[in-house]
C-alpha positions in Angstrom: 2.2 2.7 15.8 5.3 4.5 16.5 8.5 4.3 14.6 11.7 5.8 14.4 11.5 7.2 11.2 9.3 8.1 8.1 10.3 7.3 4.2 8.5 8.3 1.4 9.3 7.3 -1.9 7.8 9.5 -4.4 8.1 9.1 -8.3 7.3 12.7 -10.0 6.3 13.1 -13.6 5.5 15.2 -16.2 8.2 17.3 -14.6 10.1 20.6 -16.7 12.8 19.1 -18.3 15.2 21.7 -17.8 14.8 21.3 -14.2 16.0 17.7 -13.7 18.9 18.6 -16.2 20.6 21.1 -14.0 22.3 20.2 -11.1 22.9 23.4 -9.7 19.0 23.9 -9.6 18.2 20.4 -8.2 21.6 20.6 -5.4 19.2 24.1 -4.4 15.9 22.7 -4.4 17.1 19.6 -2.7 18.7 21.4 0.1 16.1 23.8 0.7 13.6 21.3 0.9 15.5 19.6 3.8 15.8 23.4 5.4 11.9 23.7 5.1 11.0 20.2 6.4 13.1 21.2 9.5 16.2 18.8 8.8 19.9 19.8 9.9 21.9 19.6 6.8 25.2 17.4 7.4 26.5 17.4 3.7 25.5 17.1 0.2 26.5 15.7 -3.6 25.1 16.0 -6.9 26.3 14.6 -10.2 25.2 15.7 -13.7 25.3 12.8 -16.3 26.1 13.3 -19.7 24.2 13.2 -21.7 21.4 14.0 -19.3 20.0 13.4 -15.6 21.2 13.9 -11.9 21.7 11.9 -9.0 22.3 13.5 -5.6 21.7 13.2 -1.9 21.5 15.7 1.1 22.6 14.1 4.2 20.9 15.2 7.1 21.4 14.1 10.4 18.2 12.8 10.7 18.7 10.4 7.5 18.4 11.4 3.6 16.9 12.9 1.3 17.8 11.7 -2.3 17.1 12.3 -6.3 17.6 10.5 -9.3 16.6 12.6 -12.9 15.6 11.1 -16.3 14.7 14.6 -17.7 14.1 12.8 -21.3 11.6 11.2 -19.7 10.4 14.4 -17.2 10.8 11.9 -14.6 12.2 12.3 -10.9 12.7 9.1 -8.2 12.6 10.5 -5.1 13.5 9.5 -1.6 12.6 10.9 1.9 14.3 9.4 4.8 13.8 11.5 8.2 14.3 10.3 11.7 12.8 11.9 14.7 9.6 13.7 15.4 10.8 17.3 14.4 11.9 16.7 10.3 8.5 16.7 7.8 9.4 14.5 5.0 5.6 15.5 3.7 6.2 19.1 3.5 9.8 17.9 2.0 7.7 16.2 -0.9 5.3 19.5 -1.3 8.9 21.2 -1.8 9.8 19.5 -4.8 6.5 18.7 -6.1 6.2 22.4 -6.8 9.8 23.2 -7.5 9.8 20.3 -10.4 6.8 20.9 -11.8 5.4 17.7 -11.4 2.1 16.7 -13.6 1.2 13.5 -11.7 3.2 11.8 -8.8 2.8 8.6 -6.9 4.3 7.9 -3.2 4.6 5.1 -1.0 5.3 5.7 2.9 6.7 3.5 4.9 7.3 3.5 8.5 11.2 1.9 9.5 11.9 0.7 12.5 8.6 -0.3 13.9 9.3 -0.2 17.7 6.0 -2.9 18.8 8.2 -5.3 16.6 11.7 -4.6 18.0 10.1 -5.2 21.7 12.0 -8.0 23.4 10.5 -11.6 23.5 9.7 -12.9 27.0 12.4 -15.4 27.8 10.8 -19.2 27.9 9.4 -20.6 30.7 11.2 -23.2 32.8 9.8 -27.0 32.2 10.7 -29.1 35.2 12.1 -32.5 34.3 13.2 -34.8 37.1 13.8 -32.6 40.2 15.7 -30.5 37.6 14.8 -27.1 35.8 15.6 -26.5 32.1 14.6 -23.9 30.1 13.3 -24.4 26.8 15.0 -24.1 23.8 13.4 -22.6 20.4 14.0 -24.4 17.6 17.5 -22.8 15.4 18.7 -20.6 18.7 22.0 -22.5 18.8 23.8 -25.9 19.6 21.6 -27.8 22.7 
């Protein structure tokens, strides 16, 4: 089935603490991991809450890649959007499964923008009533 892009949502735990409490170390790790997967960087943020945790995305021009911290809890949401057949959100995710120190993770991919489903339906046959031809109407598709 072909798409026209990849997302994998990853949840990392068990991760160091002190990594998902810096910012500086999760803005790096977070950009290199979109330089390794093959992504062109566009921009990036990152916040550091107080009293703890980071949120930040790198925009790529291919899509995302985002993080959300809970270092309390040594826990990471993760999200790996990439567009395209040359960005690797997988080798993305092997970035920062090593780089946080994740014990145990659990991911979910999902393929957006299935492109069998966004294939035109045939236009409706003609029904011929009277010497006259008019074309079927489906049921909600406007006023008659």
């Amino acid at each position: 089935m072909h798409s026209l892009g990849r997302q994998i949502v990853a949840e990392f735990y068990h991760c160091e603490e002190a990594c998902l409490a810096d910012s500086g170390y999760i803005a790096e790790v977070m950009q290199r991991a979109a330089e390794v997967a093959g992504a062109t960087i566009v921009t990036q943020t990152f916040h550091e809450f107080s009293p703890h945790g980071v949120s930040g995305v790198v925009v790529i021009a291919e899509s995302h890649l985002s993080i959300h911290t809970w270092p309390e809890h040594g826990y990471a949401a993760v999200d790996l959007f990439t567009c395209g057949e040359t960005v690797s959100p997988e080798i993305a995710f092997e970035h920062l499964k090593s780089c946080l120190k994740a014990g145990q993770v659990s991911t979910m991919e999902l393929h957006r923008g299935q492109l069998e489903m966004m294939a035109p339906e045939p236009a409706p046959a003609p029904v011929a009533t009277g010497g006259t031809v008019t074309p079927l109407r489906r049921a909600g598709s406007g006023p008659a």
